[in-house]
Residue frames as a rotation matrix with the C-alpha (Angstrom) as fourth column:
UNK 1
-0.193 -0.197 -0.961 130.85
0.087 0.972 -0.216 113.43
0.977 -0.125 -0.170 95.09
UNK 2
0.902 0.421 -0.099 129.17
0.093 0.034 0.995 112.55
0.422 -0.906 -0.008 98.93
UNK 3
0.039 -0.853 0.520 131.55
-0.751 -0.368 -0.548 112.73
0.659 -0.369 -0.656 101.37
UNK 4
-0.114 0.321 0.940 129.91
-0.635 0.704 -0.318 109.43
-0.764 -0.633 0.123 102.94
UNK 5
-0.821 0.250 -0.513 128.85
-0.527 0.014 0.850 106.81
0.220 0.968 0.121 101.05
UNK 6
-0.090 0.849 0.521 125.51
-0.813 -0.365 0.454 105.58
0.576 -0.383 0.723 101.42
UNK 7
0.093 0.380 0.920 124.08
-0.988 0.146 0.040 103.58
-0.120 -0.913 0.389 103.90
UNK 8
0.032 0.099 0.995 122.83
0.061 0.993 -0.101 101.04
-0.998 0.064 0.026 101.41
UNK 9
-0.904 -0.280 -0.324 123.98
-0.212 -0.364 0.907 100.71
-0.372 0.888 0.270 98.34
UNK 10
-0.019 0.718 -0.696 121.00
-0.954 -0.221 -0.203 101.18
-0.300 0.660 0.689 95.48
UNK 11
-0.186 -0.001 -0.983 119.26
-0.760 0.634 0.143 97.76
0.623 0.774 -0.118 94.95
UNK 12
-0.976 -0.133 0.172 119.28
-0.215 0.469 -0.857 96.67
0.034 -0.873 -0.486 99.06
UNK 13
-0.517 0.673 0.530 115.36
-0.266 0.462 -0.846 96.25
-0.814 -0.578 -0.060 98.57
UNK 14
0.749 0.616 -0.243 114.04
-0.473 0.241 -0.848 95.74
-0.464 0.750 0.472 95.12
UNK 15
-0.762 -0.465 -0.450 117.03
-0.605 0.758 0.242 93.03
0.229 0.457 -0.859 93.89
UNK 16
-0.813 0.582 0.009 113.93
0.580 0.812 -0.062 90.61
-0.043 -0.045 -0.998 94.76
UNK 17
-0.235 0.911 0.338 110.44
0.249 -0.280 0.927 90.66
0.940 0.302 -0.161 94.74
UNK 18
0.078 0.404 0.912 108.03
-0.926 -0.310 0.216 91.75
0.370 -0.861 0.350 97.92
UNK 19
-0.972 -0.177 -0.153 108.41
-0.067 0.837 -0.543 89.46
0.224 -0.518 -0.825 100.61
UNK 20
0.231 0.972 -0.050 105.33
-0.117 0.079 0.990 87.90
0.966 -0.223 0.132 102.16
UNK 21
-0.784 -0.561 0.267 105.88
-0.335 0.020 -0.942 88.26
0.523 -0.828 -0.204 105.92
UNK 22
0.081 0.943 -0.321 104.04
-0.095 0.328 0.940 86.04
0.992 -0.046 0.116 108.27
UNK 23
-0.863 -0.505 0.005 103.46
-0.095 0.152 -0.984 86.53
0.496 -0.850 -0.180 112.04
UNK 24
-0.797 0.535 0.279 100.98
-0.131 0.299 -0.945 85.19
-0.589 -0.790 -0.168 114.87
UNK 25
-0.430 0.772 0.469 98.51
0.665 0.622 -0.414 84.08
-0.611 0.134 -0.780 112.18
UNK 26
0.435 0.278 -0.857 98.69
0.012 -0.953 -0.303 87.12
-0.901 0.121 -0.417 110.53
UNK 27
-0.061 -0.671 0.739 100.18
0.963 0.156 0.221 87.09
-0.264 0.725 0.636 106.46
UNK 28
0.029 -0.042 -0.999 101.75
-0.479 -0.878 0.023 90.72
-0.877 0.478 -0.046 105.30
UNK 29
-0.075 -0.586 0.807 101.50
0.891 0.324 0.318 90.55
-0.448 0.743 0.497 101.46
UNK 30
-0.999 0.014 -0.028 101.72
-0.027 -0.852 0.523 93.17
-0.017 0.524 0.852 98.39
UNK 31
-0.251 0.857 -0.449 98.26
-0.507 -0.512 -0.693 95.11
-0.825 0.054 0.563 97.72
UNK 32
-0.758 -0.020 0.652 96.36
0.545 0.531 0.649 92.66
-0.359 0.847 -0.391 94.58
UNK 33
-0.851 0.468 0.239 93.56
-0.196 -0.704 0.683 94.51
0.488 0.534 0.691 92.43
UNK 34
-0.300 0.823 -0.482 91.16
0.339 0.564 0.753 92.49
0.891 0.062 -0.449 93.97
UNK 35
-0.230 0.036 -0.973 91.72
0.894 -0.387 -0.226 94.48
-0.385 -0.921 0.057 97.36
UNK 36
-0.790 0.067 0.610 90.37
0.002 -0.994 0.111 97.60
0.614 0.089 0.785 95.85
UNK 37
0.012 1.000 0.017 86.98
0.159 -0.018 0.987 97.41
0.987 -0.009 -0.159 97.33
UNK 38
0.488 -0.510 -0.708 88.77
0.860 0.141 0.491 96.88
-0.150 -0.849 0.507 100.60
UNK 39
-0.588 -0.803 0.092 90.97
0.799 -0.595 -0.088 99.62
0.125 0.022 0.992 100.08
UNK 40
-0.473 0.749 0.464 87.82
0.140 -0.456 0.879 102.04
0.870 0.481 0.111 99.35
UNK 41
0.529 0.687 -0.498 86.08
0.442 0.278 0.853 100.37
0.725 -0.671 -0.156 102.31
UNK 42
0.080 -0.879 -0.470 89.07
0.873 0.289 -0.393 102.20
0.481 -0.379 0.791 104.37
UNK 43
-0.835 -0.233 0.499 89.81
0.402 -0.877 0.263 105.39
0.376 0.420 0.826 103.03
UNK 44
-0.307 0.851 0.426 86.00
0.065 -0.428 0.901 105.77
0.949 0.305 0.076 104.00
UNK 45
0.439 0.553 -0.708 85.59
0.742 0.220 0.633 104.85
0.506 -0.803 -0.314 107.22
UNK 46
0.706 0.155 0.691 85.98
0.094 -0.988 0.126 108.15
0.702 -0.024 -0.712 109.72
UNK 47
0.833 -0.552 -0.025 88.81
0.003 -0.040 0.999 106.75
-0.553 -0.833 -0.032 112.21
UNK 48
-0.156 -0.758 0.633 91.11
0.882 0.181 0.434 105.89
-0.444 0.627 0.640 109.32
UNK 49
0.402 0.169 0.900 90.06
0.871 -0.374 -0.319 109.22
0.282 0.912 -0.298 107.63
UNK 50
1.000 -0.007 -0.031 90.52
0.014 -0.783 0.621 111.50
-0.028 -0.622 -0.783 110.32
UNK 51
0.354 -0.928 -0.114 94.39
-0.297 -0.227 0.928 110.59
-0.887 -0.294 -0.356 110.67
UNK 52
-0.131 -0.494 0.859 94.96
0.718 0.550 0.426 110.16
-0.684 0.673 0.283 107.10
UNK 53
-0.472 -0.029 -0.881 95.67
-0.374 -0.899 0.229 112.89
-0.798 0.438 0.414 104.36
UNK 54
-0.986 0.011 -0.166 94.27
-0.162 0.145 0.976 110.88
0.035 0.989 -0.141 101.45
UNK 55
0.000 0.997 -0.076 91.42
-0.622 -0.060 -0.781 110.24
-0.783 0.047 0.620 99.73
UNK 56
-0.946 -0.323 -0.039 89.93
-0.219 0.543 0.811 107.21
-0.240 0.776 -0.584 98.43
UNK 57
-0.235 0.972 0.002 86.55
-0.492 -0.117 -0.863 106.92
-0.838 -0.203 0.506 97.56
UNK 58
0.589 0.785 -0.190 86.19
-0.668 0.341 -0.662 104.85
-0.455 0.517 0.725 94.36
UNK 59
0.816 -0.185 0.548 87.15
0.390 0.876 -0.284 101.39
-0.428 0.446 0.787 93.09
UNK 60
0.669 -0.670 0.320 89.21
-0.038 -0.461 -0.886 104.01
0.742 0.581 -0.334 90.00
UNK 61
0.598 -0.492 0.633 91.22
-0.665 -0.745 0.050 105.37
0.447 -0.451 -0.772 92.49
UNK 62
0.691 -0.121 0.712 91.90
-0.493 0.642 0.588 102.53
-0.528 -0.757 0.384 94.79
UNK 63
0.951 0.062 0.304 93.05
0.228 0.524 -0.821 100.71
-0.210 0.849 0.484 91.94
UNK 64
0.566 -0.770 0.294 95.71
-0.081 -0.407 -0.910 103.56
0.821 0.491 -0.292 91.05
UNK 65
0.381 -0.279 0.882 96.61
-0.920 -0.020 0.391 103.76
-0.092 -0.960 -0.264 94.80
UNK 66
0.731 0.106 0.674 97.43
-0.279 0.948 0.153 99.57
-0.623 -0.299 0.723 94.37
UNK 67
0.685 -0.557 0.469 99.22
0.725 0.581 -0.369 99.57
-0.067 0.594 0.802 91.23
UNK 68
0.567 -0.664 0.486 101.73
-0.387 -0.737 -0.555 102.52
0.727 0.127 -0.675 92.17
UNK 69
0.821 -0.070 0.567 103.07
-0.388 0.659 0.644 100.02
-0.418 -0.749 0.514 95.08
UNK 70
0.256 -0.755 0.604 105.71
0.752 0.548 0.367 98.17
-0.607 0.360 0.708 92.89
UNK 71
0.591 -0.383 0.710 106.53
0.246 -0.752 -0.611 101.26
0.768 0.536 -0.350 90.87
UNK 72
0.803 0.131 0.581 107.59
-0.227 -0.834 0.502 102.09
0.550 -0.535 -0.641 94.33
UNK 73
0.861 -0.288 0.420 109.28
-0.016 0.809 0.588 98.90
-0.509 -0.512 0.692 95.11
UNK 74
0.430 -0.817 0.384 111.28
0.875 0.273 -0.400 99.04
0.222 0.508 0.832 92.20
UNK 75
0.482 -0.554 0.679 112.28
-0.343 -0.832 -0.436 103.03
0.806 -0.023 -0.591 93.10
UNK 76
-0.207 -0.715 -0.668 113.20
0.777 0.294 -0.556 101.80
0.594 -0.634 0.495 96.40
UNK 77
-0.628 0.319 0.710 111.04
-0.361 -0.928 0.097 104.59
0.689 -0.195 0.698 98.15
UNK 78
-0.155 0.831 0.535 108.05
-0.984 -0.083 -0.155 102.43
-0.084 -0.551 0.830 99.56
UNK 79
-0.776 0.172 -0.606 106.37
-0.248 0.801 0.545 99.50
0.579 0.574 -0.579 100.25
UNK 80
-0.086 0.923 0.376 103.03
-0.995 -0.099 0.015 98.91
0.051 -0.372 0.927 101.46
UNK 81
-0.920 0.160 -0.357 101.53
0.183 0.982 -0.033 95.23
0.345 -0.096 -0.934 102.73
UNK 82
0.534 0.789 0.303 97.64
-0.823 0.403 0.401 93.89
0.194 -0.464 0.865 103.22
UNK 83
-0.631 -0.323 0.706 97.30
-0.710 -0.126 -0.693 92.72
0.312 -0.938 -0.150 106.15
UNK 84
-0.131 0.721 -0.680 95.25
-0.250 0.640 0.727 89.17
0.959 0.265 0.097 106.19
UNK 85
0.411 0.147 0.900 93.98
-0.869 0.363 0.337 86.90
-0.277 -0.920 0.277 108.62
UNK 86
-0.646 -0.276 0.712 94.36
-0.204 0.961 0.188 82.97
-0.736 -0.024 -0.677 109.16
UNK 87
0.145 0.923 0.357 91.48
0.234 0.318 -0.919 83.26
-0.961 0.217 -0.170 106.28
UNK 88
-0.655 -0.604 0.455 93.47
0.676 -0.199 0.709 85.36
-0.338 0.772 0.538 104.15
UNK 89
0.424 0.818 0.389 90.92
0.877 -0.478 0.051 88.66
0.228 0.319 -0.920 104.68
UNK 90
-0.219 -0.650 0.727 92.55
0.593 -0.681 -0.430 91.50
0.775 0.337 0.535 104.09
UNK 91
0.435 0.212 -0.875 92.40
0.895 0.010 0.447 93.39
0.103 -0.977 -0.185 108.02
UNK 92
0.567 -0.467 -0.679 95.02
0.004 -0.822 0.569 96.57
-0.824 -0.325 -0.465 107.67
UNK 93
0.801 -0.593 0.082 97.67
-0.089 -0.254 -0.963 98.04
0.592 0.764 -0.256 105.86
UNK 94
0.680 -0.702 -0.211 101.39
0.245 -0.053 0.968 98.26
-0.691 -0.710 0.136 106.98
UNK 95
0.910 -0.268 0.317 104.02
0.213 -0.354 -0.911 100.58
0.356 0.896 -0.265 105.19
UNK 96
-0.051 -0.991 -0.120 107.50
0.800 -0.113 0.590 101.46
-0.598 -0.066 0.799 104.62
UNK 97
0.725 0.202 0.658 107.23
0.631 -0.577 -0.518 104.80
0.275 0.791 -0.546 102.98
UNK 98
0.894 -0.356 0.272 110.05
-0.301 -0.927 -0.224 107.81
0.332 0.118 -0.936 102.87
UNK 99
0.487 -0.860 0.153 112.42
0.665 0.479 0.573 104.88
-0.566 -0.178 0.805 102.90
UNK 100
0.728 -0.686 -0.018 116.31
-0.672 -0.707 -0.223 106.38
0.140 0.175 -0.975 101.84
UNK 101
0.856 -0.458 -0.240 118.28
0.402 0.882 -0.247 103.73
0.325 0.115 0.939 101.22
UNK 102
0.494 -0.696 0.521 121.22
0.198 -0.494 -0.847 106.65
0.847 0.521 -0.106 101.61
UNK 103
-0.435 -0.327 0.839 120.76
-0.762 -0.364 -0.537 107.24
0.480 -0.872 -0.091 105.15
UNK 104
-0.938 -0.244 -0.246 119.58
0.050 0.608 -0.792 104.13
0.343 -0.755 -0.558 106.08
UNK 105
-0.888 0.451 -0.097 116.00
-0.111 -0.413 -0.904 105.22
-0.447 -0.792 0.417 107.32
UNK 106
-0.694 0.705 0.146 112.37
0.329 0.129 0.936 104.94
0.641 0.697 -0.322 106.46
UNK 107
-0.501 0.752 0.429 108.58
-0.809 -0.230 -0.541 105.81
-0.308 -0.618 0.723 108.19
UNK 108
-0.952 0.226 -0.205 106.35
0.112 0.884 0.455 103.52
0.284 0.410 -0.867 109.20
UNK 109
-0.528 0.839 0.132 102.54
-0.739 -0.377 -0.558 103.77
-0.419 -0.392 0.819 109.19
UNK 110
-0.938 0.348 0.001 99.53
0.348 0.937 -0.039 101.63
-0.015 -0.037 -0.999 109.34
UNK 111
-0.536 0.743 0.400 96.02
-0.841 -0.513 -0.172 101.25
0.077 -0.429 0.900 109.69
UNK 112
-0.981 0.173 -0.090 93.43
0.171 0.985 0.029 98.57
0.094 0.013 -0.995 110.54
UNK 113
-0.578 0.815 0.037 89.88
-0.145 -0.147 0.978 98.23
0.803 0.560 0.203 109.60
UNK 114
-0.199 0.445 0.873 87.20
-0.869 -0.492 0.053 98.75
0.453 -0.748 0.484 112.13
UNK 115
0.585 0.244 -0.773 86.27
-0.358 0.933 0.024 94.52
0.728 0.263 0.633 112.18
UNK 116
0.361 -0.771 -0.524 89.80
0.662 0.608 -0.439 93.46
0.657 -0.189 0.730 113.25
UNK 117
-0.113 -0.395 0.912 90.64
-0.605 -0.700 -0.379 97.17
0.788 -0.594 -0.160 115.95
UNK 118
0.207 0.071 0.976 91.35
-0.969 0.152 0.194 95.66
-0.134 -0.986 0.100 119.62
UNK 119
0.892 0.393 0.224 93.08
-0.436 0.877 0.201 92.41
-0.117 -0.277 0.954 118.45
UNK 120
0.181 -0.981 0.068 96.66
-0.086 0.053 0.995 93.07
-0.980 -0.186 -0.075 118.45
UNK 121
0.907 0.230 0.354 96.92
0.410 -0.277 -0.869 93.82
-0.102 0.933 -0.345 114.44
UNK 122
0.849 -0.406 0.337 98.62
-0.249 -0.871 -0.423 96.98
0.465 0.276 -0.841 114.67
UNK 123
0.530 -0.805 0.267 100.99
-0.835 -0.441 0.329 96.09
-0.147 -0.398 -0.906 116.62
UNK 124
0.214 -0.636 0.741 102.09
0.191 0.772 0.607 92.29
-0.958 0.011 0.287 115.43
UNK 125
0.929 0.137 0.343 102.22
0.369 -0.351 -0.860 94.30
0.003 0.926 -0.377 111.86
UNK 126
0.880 -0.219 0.421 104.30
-0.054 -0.928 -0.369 96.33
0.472 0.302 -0.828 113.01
UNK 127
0.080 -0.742 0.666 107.01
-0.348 0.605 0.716 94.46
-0.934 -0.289 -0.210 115.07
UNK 128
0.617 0.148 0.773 106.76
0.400 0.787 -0.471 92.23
-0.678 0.599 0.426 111.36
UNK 129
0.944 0.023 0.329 107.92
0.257 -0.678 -0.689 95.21
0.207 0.735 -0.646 109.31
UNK 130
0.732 -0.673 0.105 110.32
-0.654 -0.738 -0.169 96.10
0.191 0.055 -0.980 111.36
UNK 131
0.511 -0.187 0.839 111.79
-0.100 0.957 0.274 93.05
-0.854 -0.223 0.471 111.89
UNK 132
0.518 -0.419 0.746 112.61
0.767 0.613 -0.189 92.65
-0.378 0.670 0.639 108.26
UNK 133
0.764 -0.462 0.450 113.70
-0.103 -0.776 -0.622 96.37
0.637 0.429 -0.641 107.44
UNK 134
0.661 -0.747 0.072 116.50
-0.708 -0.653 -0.270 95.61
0.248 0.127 -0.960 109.88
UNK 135
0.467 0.300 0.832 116.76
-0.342 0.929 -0.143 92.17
-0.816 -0.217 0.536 109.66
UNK 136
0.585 0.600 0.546 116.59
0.461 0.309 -0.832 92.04
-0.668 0.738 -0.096 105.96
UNK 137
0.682 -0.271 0.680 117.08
0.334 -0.712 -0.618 95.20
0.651 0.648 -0.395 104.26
UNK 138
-0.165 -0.885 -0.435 119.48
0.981 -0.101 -0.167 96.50
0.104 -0.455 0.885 107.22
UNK 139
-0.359 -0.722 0.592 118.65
0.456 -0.689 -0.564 99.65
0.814 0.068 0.576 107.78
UNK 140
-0.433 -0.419 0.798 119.04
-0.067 -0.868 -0.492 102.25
0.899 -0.267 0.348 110.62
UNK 141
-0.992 0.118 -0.048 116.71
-0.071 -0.821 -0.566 103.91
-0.106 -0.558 0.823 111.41
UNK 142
-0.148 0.902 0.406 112.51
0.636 -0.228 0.738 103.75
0.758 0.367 -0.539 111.30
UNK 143
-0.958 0.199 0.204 110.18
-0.248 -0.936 -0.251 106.46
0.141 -0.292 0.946 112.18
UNK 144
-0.338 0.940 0.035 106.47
0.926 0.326 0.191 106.59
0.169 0.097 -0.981 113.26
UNK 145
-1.000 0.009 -0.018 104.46
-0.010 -1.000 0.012 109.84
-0.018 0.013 1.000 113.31
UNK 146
-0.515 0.847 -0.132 101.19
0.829 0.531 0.176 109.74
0.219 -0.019 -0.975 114.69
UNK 147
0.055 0.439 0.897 98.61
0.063 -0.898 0.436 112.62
0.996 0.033 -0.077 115.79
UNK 148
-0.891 -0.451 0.048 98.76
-0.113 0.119 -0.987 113.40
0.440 -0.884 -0.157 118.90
UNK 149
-0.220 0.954 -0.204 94.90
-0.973 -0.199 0.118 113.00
0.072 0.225 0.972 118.78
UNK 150
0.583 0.530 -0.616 95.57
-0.607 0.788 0.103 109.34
0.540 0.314 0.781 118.15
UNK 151
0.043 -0.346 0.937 96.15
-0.946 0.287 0.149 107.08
-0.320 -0.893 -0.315 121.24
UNK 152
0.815 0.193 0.546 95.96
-0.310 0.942 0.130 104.50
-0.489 -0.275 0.828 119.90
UNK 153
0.700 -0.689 0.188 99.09
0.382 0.139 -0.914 104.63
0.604 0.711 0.360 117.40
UNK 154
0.394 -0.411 0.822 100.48
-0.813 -0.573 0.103 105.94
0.428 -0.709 -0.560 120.49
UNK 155
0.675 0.195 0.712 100.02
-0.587 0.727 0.358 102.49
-0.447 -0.659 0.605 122.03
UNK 156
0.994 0.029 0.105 101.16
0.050 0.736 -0.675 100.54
-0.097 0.676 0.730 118.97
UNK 157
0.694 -0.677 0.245 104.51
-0.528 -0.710 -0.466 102.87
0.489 0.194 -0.850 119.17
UNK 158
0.007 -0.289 0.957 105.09
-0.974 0.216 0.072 101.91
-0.227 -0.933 -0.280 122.74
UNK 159
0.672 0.007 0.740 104.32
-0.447 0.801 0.398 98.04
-0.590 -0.599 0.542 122.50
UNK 160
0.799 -0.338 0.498 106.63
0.456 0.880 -0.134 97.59
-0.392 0.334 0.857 119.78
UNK 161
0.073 -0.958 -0.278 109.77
0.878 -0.070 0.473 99.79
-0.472 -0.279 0.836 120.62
UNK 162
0.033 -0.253 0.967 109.30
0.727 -0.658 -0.197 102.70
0.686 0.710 0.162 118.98
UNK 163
-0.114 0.044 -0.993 110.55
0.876 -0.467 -0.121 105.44
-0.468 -0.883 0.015 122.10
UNK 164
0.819 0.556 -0.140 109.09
0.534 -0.829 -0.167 108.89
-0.209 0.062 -0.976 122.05
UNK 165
-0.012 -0.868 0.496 111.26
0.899 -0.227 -0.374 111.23
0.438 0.442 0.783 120.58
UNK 166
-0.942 0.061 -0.331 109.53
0.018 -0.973 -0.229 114.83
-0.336 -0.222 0.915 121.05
UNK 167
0.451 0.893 0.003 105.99
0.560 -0.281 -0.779 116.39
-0.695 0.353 -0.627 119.92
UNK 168
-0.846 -0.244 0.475 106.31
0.492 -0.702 0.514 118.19
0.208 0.668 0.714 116.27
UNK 169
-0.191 0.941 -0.278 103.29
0.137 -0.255 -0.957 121.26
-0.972 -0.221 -0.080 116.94
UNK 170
0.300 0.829 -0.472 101.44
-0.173 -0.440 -0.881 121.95
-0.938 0.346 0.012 114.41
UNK 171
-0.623 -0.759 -0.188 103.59
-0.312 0.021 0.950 119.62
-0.717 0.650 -0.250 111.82
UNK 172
-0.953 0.133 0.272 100.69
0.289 0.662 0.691 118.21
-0.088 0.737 -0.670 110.12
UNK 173
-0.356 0.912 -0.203 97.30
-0.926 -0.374 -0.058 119.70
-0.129 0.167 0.977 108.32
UNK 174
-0.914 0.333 0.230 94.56
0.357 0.931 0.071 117.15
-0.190 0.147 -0.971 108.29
UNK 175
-0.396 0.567 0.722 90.74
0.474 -0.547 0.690 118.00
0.787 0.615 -0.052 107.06
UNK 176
0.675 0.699 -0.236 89.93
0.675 -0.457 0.579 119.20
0.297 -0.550 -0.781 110.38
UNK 177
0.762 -0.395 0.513 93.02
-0.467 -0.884 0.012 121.66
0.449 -0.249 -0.858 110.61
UNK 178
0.043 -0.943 0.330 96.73
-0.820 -0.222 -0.528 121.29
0.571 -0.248 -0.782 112.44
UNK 179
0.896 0.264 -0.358 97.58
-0.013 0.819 0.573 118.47
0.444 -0.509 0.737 114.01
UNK 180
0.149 -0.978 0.143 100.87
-0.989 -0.148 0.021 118.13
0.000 -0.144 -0.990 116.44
UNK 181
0.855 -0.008 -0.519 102.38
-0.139 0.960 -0.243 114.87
0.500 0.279 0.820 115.82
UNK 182
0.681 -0.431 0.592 104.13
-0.371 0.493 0.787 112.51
-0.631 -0.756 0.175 118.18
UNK 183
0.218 -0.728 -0.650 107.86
-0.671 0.372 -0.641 111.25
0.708 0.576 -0.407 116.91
UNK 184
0.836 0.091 0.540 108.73
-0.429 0.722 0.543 107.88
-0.341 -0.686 0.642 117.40
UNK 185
0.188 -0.895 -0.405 112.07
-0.946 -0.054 -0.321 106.32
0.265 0.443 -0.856 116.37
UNK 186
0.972 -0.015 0.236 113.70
-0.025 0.985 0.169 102.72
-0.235 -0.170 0.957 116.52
UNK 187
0.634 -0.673 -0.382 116.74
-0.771 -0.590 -0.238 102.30
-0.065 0.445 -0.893 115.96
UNK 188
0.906 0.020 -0.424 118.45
-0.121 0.969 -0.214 99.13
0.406 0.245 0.880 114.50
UNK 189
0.670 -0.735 0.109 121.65
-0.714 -0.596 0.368 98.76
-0.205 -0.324 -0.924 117.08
């Protein structure tokens, strides 16, 4: 038996469905099949590849990547949102992923597609997200964890409250080799 009990109790984020979250003209929803191609069109492109451990490269894949999303939702581990315009074109990603309902705490990470980079995306995504994890779902604590390679998720940290924690060295392998990675932190007070 814990000696604590948890943060949130089992059920604080999948008793409902995904939310759609909507800010500055921007609509977060869940990932639909029809965004594989988009998804693909990501995974490929060399700024999003460089700071990103996965591979996607075909429709197949994408696909599996899309429909493990609500498997996740319902564990209460993750949740992932495309990222539209006022048109309702799918622009980025925003996640909730090594969420812990126990302690209260999750990581958040993004990306945005090469089209929509330099137009305040990343960062009204990401103020959106967090907003409702402690808003919403109540908890703690979020994380961000960028390369230290990548200034710009550096920026996105900074304009929407995530304060520098420390540098991890050499906490992450990417395909070009070690990466130290910047800790950010929020904290819901």
């Amino acid at each position: 038996m814990p000696l604590i009990d948890p943060f949130l109790p089992p059920g604080s984020l999948n008793r409902g469905r995904q939310p759609v979250l909507t800010v500055g003209g921007l609509t977060l929803r869940p990932w639909a099949e029809d965004d594989a191609g988009v998804v693909v069109s990501a995974y490929t492109d060399p700024d999003i590849a460089l700071f990103n451990r996965r591979s996607i490269t075909t429709e197949a894949e994408a696909l599996e990547w899309i429909r493990g999303w609500p498997r996740r939702w319902q564990r209460e581990n993750g949740a992932s949102w495309a990222v539209c315009d006022g048109e309702g074109i799918v622009v980025g990603r925003v996640a909730l992923s090594l969420l812990n309902l126990f302690e209260g705490d999750g990581e958040v990470g993004y990306w945005v597609l090469p089209a929509a980079r330099g137009q305040g995306v990343a960062p009204l995504a990401v103020a959106a997200l967090k907003r409702w994890a402690f808003d919403v779902i109540g908890l703690k604590r979020l994380q961000l964890t960028h390369s230290t390679r990548n200034s710009a998720s550096c920026r996105v940290a900074e304009k929407t409250g995530f304060a520098l924690e420390g540098t991890k060295r050499s906490a992450m392998r990417h395909d070009d080799g070690w990466h130290d990675m910047h800790l950010h932190a929020a904290i819901n007070e």
